[in-house]
py3Dmol code that shows the C-alpha trace and the ligand (Angstrom):
import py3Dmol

protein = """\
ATOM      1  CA  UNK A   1    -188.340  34.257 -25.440  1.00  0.00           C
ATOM      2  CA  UNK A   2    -186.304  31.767 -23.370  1.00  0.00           C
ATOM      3  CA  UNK A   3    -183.475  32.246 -25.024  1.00  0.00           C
ATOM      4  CA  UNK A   4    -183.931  36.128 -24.799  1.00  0.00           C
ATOM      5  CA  UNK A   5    -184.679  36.092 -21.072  1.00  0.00           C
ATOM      6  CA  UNK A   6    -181.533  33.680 -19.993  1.00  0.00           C
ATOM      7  CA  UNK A   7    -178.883  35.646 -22.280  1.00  0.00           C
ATOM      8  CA  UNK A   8    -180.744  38.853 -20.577  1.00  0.00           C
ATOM      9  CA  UNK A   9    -180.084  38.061 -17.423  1.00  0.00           C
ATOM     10  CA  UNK A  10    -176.289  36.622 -18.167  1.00  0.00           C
ATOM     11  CA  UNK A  11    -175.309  40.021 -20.254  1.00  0.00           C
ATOM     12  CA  UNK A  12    -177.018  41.688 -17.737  1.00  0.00           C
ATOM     13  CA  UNK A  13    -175.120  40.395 -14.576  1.00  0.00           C
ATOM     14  CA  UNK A  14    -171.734  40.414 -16.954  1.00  0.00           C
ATOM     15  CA  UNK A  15    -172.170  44.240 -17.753  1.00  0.00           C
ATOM     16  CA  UNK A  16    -171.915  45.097 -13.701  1.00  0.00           C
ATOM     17  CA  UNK A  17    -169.332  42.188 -13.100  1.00  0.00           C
ATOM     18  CA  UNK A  18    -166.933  41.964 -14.539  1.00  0.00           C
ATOM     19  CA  UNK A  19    -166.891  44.771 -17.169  1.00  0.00           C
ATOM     20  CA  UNK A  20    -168.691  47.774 -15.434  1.00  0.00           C
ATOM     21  CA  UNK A  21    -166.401  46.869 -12.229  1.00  0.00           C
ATOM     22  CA  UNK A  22    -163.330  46.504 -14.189  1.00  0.00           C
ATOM     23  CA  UNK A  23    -164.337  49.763 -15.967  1.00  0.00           C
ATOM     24  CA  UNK A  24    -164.889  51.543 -12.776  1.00  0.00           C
ATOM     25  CA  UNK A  25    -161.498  50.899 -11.400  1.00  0.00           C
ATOM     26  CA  UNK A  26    -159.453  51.529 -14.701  1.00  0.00           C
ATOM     27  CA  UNK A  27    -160.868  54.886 -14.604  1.00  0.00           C
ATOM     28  CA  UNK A  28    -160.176  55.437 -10.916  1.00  0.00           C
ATOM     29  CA  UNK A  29    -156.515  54.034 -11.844  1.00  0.00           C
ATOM     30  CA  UNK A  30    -155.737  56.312 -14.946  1.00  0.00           C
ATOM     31  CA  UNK A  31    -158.273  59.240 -14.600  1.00  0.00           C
ATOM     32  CA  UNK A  32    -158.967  59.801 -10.877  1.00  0.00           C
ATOM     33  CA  UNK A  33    -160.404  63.619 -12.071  1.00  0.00           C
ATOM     34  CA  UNK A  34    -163.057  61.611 -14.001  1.00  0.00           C
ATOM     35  CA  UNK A  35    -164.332  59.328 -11.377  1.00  0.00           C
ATOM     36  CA  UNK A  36    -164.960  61.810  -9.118  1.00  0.00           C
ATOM     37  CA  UNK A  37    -166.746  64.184 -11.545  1.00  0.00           C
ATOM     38  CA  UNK A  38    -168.568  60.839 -12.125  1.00  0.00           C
ATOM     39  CA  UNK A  39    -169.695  60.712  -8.407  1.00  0.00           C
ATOM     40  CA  UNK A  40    -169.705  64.280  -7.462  1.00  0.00           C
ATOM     41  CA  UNK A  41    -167.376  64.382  -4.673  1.00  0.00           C
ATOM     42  CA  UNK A  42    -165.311  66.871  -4.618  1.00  0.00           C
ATOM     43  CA  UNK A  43    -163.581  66.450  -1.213  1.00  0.00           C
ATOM     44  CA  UNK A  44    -160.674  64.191  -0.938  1.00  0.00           C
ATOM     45  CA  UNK A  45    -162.661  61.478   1.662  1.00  0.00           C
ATOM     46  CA  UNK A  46    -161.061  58.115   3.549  1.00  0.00           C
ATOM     47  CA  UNK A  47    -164.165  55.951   3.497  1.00  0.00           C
ATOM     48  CA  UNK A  48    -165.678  57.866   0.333  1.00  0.00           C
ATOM     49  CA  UNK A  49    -169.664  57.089   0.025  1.00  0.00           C
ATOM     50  CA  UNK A  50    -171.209  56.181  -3.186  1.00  0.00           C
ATOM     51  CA  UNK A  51    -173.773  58.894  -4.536  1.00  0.00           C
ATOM     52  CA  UNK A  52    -176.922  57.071  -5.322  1.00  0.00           C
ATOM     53  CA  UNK A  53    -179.433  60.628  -6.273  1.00  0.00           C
ATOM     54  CA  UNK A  54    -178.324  64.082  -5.744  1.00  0.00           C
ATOM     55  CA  UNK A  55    -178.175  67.206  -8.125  1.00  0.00           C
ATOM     56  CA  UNK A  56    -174.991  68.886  -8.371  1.00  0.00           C
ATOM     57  CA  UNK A  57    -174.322  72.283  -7.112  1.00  0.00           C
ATOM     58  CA  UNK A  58    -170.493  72.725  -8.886  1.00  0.00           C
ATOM     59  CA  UNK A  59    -170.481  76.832  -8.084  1.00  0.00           C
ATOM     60  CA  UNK A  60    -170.515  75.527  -4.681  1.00  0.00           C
ATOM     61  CA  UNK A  61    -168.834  72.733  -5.250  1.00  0.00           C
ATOM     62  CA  UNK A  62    -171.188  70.003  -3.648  1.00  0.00           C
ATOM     63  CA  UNK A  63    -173.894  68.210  -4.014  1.00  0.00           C
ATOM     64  CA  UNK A  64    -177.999  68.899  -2.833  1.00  0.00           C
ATOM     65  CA  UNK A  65    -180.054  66.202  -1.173  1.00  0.00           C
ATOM     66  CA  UNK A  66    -178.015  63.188  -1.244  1.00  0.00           C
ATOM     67  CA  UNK A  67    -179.012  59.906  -0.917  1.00  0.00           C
ATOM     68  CA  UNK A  68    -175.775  58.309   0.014  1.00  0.00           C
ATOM     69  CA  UNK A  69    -174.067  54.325   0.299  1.00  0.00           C
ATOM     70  CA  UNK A  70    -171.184  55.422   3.252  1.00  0.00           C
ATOM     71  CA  UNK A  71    -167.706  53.958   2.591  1.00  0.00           C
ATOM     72  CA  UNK A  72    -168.908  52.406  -0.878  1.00  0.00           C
ATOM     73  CA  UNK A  73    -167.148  53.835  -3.646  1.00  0.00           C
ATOM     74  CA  UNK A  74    -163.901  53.355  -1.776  1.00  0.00           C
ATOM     75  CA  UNK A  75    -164.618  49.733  -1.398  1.00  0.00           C
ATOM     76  CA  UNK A  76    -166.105  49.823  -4.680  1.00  0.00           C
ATOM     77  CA  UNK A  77    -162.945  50.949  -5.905  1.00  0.00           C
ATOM     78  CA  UNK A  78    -159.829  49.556  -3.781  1.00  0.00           C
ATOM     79  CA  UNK A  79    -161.927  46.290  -2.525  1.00  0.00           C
ATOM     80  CA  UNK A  80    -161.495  48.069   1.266  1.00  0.00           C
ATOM     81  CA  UNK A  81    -163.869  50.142   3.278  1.00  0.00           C
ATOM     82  CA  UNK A  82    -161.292  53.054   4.060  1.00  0.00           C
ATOM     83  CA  UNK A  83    -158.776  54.127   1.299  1.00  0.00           C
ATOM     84  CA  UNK A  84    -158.222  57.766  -0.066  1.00  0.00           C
ATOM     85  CA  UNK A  85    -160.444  58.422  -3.234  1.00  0.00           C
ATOM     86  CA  UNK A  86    -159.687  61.938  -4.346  1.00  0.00           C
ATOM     87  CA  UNK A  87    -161.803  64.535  -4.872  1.00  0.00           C
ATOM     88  CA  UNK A  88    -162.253  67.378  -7.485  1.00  0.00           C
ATOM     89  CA  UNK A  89    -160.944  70.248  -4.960  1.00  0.00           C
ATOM     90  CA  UNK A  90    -157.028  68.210  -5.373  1.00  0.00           C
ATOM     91  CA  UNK A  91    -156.713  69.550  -9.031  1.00  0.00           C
ATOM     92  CA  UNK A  92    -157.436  73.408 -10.662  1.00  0.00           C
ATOM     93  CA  UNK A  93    -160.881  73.954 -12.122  1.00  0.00           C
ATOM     94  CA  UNK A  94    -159.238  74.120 -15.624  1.00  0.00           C
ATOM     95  CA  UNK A  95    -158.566  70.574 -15.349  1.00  0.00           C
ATOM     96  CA  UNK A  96    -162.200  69.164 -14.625  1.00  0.00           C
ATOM     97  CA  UNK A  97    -164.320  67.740 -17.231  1.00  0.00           C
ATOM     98  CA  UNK A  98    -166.261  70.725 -18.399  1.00  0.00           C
ATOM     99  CA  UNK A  99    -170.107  69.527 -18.010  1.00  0.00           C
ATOM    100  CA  UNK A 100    -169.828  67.947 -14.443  1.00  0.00           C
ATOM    101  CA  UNK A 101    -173.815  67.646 -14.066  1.00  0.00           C
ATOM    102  CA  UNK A 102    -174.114  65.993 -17.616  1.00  0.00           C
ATOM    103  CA  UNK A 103    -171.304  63.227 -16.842  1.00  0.00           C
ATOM    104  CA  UNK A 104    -172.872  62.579 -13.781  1.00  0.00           C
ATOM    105  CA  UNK A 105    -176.480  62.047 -14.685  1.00  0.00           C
ATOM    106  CA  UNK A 106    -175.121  60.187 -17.578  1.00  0.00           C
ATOM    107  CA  UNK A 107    -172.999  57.733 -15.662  1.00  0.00           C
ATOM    108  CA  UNK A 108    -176.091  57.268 -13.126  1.00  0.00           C
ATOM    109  CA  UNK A 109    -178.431  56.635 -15.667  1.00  0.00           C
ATOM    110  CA  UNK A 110    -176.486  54.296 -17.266  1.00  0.00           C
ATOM    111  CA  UNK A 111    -175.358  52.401 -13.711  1.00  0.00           C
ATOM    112  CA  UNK A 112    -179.449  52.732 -12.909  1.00  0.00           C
ATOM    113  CA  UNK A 113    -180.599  51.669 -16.068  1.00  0.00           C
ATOM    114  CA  UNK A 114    -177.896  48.496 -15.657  1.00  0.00           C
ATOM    115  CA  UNK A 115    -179.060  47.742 -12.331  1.00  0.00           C
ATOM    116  CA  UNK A 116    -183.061  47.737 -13.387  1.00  0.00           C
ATOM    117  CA  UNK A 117    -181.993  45.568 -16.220  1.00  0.00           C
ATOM    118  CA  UNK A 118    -180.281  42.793 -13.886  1.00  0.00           C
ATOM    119  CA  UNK A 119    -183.719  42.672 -11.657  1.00  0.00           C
ATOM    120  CA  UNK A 120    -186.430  42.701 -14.329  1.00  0.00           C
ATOM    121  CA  UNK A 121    -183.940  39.995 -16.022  1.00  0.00           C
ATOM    122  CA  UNK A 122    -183.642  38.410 -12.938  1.00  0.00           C
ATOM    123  CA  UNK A 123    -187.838  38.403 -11.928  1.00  0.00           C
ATOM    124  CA  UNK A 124    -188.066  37.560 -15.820  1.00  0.00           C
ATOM    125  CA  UNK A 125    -185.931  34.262 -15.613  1.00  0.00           C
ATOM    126  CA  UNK A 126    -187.570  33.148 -12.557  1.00  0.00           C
ATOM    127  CA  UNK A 127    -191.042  33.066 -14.060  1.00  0.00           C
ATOM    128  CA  UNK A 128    -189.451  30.904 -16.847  1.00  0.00           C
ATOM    129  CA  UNK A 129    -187.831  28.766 -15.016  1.00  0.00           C
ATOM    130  CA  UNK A 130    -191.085  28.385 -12.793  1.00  0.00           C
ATOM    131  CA  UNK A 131    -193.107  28.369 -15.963  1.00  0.00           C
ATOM    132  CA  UNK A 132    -195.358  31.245 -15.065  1.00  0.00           C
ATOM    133  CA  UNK A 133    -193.810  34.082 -17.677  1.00  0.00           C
ATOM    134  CA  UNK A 134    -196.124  33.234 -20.792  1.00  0.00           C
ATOM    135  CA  UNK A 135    -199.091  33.735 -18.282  1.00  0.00           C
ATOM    136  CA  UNK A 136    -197.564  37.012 -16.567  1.00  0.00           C
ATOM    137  CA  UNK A 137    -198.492  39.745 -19.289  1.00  0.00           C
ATOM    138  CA  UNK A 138    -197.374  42.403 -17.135  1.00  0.00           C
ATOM    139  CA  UNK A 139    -193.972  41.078 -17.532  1.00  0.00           C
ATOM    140  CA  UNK A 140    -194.428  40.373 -21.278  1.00  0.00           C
ATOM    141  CA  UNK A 141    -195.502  43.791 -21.608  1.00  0.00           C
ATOM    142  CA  UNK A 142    -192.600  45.123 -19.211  1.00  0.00           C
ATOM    143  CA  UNK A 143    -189.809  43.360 -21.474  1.00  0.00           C
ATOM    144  CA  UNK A 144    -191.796  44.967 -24.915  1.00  0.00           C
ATOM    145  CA  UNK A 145    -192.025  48.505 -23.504  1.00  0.00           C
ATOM    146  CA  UNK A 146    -187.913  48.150 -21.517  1.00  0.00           C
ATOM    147  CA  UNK A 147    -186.644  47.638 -25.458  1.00  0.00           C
ATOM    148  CA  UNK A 148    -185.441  51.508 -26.050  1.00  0.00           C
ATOM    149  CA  UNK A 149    -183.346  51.299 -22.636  1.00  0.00           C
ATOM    150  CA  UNK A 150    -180.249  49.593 -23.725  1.00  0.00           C
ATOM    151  CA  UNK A 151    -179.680  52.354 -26.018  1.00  0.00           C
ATOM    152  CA  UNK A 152    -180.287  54.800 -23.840  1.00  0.00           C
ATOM    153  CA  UNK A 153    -177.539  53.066 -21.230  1.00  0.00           C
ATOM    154  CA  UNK A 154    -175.459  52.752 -24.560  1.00  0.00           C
ATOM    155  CA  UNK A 155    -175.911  55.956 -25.177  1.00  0.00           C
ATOM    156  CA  UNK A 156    -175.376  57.326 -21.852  1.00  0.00           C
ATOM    157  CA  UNK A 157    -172.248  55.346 -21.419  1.00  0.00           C
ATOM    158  CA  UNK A 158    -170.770  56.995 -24.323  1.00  0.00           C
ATOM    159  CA  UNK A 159    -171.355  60.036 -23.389  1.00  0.00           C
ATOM    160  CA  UNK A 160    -169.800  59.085 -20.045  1.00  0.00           C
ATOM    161  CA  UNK A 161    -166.587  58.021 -21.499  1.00  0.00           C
ATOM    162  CA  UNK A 162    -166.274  60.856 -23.747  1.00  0.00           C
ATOM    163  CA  UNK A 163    -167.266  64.022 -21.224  1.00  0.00           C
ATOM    164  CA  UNK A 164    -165.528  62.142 -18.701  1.00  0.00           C
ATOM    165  CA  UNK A 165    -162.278  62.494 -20.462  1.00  0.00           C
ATOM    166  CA  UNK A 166    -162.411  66.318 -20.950  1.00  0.00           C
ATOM    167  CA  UNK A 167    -160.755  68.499 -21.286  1.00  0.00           C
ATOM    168  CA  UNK A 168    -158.019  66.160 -22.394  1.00  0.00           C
ATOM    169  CA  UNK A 169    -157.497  64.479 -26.070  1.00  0.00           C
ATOM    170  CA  UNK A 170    -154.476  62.582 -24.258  1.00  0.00           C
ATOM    171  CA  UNK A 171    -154.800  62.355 -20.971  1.00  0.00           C
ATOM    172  CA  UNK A 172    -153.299  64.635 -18.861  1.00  0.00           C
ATOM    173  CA  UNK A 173    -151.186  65.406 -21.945  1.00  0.00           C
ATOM    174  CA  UNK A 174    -152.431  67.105 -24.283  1.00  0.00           C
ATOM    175  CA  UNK A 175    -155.678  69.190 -24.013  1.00  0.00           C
ATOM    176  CA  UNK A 176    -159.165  68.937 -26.428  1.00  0.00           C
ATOM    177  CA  UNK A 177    -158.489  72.254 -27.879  1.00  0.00           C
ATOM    178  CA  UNK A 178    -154.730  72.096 -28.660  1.00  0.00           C
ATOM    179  CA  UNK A 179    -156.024  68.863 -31.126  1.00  0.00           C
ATOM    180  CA  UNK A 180    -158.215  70.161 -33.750  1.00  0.00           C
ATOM    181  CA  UNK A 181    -157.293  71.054 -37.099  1.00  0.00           C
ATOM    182  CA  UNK A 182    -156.861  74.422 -38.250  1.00  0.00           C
ATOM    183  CA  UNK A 183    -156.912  73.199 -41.813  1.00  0.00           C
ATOM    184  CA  UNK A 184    -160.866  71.565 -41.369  1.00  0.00           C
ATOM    185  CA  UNK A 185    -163.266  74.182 -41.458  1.00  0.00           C
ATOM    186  CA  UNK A 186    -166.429  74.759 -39.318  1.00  0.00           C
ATOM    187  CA  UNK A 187    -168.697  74.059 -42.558  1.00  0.00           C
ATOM    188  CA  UNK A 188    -166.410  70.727 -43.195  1.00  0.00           C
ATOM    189  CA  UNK A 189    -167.339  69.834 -39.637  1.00  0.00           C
ATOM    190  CA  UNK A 190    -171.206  70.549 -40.377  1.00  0.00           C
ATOM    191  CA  UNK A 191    -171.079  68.823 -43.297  1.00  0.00           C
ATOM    192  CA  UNK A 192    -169.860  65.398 -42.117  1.00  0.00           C
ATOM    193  CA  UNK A 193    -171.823  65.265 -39.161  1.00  0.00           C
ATOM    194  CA  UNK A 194    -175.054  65.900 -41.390  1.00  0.00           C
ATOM    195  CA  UNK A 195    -173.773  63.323 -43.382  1.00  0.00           C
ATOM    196  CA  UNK A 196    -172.922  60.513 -40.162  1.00  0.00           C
ATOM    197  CA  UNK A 197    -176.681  61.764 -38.847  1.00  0.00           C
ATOM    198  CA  UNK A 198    -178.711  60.950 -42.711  1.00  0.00           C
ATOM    199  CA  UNK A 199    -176.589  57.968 -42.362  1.00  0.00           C
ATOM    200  CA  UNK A 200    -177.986  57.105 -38.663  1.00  0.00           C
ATOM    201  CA  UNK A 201    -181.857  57.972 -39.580  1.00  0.00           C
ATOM    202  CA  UNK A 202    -181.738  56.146 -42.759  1.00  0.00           C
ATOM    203  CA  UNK A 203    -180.470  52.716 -40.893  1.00  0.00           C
ATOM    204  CA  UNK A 204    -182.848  53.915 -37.909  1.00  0.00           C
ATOM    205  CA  UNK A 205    -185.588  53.964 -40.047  1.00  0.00           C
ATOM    206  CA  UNK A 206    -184.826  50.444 -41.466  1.00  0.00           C
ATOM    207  CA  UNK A 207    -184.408  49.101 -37.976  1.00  0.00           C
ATOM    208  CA  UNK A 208    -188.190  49.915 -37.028  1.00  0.00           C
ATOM    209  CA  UNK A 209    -189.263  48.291 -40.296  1.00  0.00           C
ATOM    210  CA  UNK A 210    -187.140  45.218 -39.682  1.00  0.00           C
ATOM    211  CA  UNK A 211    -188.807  44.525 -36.431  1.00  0.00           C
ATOM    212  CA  UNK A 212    -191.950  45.025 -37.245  1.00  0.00           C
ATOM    213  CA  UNK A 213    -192.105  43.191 -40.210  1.00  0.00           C
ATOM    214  CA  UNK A 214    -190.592  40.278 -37.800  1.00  0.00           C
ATOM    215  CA  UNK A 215    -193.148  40.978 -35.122  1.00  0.00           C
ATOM    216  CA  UNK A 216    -196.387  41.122 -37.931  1.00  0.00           C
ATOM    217  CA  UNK A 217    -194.395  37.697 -39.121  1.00  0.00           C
ATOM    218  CA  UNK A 218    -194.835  36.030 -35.469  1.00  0.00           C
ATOM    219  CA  UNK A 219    -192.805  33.222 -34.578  1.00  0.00           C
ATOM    220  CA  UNK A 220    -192.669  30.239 -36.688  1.00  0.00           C
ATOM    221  CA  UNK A 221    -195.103  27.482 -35.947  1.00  0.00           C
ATOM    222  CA  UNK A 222    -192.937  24.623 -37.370  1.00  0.00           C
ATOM    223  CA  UNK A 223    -190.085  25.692 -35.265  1.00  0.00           C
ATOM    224  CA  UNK A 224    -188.547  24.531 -31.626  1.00  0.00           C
ATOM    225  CA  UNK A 225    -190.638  26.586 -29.732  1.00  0.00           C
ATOM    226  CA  UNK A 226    -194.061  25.513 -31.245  1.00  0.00           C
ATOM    227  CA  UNK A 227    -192.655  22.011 -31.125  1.00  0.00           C
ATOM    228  CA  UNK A 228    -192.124  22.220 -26.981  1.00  0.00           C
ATOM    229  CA  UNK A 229    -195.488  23.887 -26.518  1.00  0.00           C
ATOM    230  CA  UNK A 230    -197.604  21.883 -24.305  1.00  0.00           C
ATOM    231  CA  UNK A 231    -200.748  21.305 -25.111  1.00  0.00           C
ATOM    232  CA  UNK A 232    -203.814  24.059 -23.821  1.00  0.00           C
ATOM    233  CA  UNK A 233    -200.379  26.133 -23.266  1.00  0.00           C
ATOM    234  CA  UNK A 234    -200.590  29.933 -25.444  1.00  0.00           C
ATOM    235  CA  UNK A 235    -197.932  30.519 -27.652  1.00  0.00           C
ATOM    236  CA  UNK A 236    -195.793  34.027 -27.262  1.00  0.00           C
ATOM    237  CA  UNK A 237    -198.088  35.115 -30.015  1.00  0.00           C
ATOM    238  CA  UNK A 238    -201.306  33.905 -28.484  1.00  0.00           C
ATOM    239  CA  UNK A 239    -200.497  35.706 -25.647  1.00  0.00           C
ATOM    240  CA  UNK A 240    -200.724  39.054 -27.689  1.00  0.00           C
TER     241      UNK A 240
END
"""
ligand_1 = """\
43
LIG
C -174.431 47.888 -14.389
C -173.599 48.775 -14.044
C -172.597 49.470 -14.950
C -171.409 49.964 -14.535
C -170.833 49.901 -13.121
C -170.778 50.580 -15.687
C -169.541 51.229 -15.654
C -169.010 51.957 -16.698
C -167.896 52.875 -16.594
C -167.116 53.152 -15.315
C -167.699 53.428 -17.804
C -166.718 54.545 -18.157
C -165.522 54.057 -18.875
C -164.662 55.222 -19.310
O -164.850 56.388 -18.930
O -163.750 54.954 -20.079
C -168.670 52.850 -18.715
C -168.755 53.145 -20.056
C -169.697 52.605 -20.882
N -170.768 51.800 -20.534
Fe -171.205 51.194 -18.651
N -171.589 50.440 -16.785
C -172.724 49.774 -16.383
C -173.796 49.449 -17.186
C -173.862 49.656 -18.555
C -174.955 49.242 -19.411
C -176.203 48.523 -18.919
C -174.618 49.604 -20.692
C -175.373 49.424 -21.986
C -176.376 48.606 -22.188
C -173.324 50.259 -20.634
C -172.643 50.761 -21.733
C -171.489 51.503 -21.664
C -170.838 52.123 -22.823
C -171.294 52.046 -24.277
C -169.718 52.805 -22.328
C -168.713 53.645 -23.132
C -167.528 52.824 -23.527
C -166.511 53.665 -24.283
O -166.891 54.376 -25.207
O -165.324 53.597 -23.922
N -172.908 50.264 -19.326
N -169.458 51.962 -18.004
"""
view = py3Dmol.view(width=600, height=400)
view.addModel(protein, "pdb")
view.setStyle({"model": 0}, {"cartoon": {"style": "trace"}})
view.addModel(ligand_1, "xyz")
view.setStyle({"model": 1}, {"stick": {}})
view.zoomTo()
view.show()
């Protein structure tokens, strides 16, 4: 649990800064179209804000009920408050990514679900380090039920990358429907992505059985942990 909780709250902090960051501004630098289908805006803005919630309206090209950070994704981006971030409008429709509202809610789900994880890591680690978290079951039960997010943020982050670079295969080169191959047919296509997904619910399956087995096992009692219980003190499985 200790160990969980501190590497928790380093990955956590490491997946905003540096890698998220440095993510953020490689895309700005190489695909501008895809950052700002990532944040909605679709007019070229000095001082660009940072879409926190909104819903996309893309025949209209903007966005309903906004709750907006002013100036941040320019400073986000170029470390300033009032540089150029360009907007959708600068390039033809043909060359957006094709499911604007699905990269979005993807790449805010997966910046969200990032942020939640640094403060529940961060409220988690300061229980340990107080030595309150084996006696706070609402947290215990908060990090048990939070296990399923990371692969929804995986998950969503993925599908950020890969909508995000439509409707190129090489960017700004060559175009997702000038790449396939005429020789593989649609049943070929079927049949290896039935094959990838028996794959996936086979190992899934195996995963759940792994971790339970582990979790009906319990933690070891002849092991570090039991060794620096103090006495009177409930073990992680006592608390259970
Ligand atoms: C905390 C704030 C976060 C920021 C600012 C951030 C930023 C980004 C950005 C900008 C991309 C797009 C890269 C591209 O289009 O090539 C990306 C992709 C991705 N992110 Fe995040 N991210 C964050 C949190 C997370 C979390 C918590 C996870 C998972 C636990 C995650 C997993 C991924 C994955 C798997 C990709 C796709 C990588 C690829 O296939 O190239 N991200 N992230």
């Amino acid at each position: 649990m200790r160990l969980g909780v501190i590497a928790g709250l380093i990955v956590s902090i490491l997946q905003l800064f540096p890698t998220g960051d440095w993510a953020g501004r490689m895309v700005a630098e190489k695909q501008p179209v895809t950052l700002a289908a990532m944040e909605a805006l679709f007019d070229t803005q000095h001082g660009a804000p940072l879409v926190i919630i909104g819903q996309h309206d893309v025949a209209n090209r903007t966005i309903d009920n906004p709750i907006l950070v002013p100036k941040m994704l320019s400073f986000l981006t170029y470390r300033r408050w009032n540089p150029e971030v360009k907007g959708l409008n600068e390039v033809p429709q043909r060359d957006w990514p094709q499911n604007i509202p699905l990269l979005y809610f993807a790449y805010h789900i997966m910046v969200g679900l990032g942020t939640l994880f640094i403060a529940v890591m961060g409220i988690a680690a300061l229980l340990l380090w107080r030595r309150k978290l084996y006696d706070a079951r609402w947290m215990l039960w908060l990090l048990t039920l939070m296990f399923p997010l990371p692969y929804i943020a995986n998950t969503a982050g993925w599908i950020t990358a890969e909508m995000g670079r439509q409707p190129w295969l090489v960017y700004g080169l060559m175009r997702t429907e000038e790449g396939f191959s005429k020789m593989v047919s649609a049943g070929n296509g079927w049949f290896t992505f039935l094959g990838f997904a028996g794959m996936y619910t086979v190992l899934s399956f195996l995963f759940f059985f792994l971790v339970r087995r582990e979790i009906e096992h319990g933690p070891d009692s002849s092991g570090p942990v039991a060794a620096q219980q103090q006495p009177g003190q409930l073990s992680p499985a006592e608390v259970r």
